[in-house]
N, C-alpha and C positions, 0 to 999 in steps of 0.2 A: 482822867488818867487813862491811856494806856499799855499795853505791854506787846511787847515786841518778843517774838520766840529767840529770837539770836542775841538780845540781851539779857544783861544779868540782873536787870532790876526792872521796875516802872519807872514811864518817860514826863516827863513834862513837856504840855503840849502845849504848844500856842496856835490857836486856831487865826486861820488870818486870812484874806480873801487877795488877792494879787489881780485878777482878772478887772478890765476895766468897768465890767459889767455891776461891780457887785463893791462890797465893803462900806457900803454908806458916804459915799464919795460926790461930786461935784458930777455936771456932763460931761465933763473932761475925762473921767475916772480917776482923776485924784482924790485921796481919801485924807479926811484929818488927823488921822494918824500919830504918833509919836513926834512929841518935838525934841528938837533938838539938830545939832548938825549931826547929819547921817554919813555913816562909816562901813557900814555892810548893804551891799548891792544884790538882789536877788532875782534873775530874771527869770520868769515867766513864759517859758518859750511856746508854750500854747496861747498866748495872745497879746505878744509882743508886748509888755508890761512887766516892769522893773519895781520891785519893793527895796523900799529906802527905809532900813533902822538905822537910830540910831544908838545902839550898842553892838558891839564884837560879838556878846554873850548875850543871848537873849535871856532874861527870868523868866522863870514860873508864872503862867498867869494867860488869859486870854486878853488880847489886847486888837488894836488896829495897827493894822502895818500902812503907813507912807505908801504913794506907790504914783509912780509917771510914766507915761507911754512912751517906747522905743520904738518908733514906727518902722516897720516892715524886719523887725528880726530875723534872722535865719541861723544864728549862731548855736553854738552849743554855752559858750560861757562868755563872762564880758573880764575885763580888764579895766582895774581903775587907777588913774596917774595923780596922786597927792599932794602933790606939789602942785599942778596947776587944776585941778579940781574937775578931772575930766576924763567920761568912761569912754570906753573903748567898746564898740558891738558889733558884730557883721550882719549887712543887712541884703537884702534883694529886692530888685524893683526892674520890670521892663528887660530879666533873663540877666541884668547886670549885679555882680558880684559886689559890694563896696563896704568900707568899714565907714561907720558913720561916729563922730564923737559928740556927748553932749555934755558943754559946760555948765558951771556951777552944779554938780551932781550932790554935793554934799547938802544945797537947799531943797533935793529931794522936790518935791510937788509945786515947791514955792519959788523953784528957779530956774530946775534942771531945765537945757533944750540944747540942740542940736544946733552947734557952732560952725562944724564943719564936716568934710567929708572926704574917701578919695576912692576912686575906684579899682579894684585890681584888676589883673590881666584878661581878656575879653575867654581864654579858656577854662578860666578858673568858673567851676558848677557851685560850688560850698565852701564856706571858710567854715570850717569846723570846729577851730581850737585856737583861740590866739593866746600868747603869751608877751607882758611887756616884760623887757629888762630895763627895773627903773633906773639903774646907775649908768648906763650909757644911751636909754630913751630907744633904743632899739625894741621894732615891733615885728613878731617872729606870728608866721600862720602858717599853719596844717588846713592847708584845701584840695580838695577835691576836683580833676578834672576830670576830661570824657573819659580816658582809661586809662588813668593814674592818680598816687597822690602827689602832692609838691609841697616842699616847702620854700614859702616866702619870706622874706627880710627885710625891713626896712630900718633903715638907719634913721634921725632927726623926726622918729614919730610926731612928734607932738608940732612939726610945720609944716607935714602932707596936707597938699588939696589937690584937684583934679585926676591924673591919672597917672599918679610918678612909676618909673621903672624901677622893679624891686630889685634891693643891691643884690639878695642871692631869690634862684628860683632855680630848684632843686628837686627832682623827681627823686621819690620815696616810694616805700610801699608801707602796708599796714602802719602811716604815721595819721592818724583817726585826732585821738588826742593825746600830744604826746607831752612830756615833762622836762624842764630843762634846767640842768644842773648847771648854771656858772659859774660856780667854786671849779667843781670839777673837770669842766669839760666837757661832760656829758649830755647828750639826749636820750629819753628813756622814753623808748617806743615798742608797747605791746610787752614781748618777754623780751628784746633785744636791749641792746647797751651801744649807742653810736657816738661817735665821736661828732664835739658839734663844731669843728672848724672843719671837719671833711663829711661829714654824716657816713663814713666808713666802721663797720660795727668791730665793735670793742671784744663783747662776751655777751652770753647769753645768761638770764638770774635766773638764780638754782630753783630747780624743780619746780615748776611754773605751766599748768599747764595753756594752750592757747586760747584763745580768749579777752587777755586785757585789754579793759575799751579806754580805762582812764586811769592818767597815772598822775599822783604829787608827790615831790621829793622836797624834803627838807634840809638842805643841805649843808645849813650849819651841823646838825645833827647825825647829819650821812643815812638817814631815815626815808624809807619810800612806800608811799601808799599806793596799792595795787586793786582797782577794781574791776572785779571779771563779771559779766554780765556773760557767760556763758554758762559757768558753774554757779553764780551767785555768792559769792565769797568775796571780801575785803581783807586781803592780804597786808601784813606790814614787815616790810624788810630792812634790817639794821644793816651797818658797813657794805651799803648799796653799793657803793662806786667801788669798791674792793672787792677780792678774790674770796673774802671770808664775810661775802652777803648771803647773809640766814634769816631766813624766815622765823619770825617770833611770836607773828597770831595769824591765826586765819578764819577770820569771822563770817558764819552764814548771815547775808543777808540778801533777802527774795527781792529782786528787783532795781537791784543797784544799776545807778548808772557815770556816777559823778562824783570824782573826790575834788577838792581844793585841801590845798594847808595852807596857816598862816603861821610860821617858824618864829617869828618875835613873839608869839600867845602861845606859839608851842600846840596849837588850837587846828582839829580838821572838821571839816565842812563835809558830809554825804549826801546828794543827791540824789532821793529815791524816788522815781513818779513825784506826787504832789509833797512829800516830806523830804524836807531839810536835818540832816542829822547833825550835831552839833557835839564833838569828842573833847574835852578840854585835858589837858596831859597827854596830848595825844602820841607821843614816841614812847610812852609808858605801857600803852597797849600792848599786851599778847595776850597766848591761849586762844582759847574762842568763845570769850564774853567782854563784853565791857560797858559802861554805861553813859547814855547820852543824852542830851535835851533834844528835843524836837521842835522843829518849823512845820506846821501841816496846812495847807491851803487847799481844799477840794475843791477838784476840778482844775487844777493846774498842771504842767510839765514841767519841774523846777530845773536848770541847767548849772552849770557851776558857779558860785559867785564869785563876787569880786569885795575889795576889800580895802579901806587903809592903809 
């Protein structure tokens, strides 16, 4: 066990090795791990290695985690498409930008690999933050050029190969990793509120200071998780998309870097250095305590994951 000073209780930890080096694993770095079909994706951005559970909710317990190589990662988080069984990661090789996919992801060790690929525009330095919209297959990136940011769009994801022209490519500023609201409308970038059919800003969310690196809205819920890596706080904001978005917790926590929601489990995902924080009720949260289960893999960088 655990305890964490910005929680309200003791964590349950799952100690788990992600790194291709380690877990008791094959030459490959695949580990025997958990069976079953795998639903939560966790990359490893310190050594381009993806961990494959297969549960939403991890129990109590030290266990092995599944785990396949994602050659040449550079991303911040991945995106995974359920319907046809296949993640989404941005990679680097040879100064060239590309998002690379690999199917059968839910066979984790015993299938996952790399289908296909496509490259972005030759300016682009980093894809930092992808987002898919599963309902129209649309693939939305926050990258990084020489001296700006942009965002990309592509429409018919899931039949890019070589080096398609992206439908929108958009210069931004502070859009790092941003959150997209398509109930709404909305793109939530930093403390800003854009509109995402013009990326023209909407409002700014109340009383916020600057700082947010990562943001997840849930938007059946109109609920927004805010991670500031400059004060170390996890902020949650109810009637986001509205005039009457208030702040309802704002939890310390040292070294945040990565929120995910998942709004059908109601469930959010923290990425802290090597620990994965795991909130279940998660629009329930205020104050500044709450209680979580823990992902811990030392010697990792964990990045956002991806999900069912």
């Amino acid at each position: 066990m655990t305890r964490r000073p910005f929680l309200a209780s003791a964590l349950a930890v799952l100690l788990i090795s992600l790194s291709a080096c380690g877990g008791g694993g094959d030459e490959a770095g695949n580990s025997s791990g958990n069976d079953g079909t795998k639903v939560l994706f966790v990359p490893d951005k310190a050594h381009a290695v993806v961990g494959a559970l297969s549960t939403l909710s991890p129990a109590v317990g030290s266990v092995k985690i599944d785990t396949f190589a994602f050659s040449a990662f550079s991303g911040d988080n991945l995106q995974y498409d359920p319907v046809r069984d296949e993640l989404y990661g941005a990679t680097l090789a040879a100064a060239q930008v590309s998002i690379s996919v690999y199917g059968s992801a839910s066979r984790g060790s015993a299938g996952a690999a790399l289908v296909r690929s496509f490259k972005l525009p030759a300016d682009v330095v980093r894809a930092n933050w992808l987002t898919l919209d599963r309902a129209t297959g649309t693939l939305y990136i926050a990258a990084s050029r020489q001296a700006d940011s942009t965002l990309l769009a592509y429409k018919n994801a899931a039949t890019l190969t070589g080096t398609p022209t992206p439908d929108r490519n958009q210069a931004f500023s502070a859009l790092s990793q941003p959150a997209f609201d398509f109930t709404h409308g909305i793109i939530y970038a930093g403390t800003a509120r854009l509109a995402l059919a013009t990326g023209q800003q909407i409002a700014t969310l109340p009383a916020l200071p600057v700082g947010g690196t990562s943001i997840a809205i849930d938007s059946q819920r109109d609920v927004l998780y805010l991670a500031n890596s400059i004060d170390n706080t996890l902020r949650v904001i109810t009637q986001a998309s509205t005039a009457n978005a208030t702040i309802v917790a704002t939890l310390p926590v040292p070294n945040i870097q990565y929120v995910t929601v998942d709004p059908a489990n109601n469930r959010l995902y923290v990425s802290v250095l090597a620990t994965a924080y795991v909130f279940e009720n998660a629009s329930a949260i205020s104050g500044n305590a709450a209680n979580a289960t823990t992902i811990t893999s030392a010697g990792s960088t964990l990045g956002g994951v991806a999900f069912r």
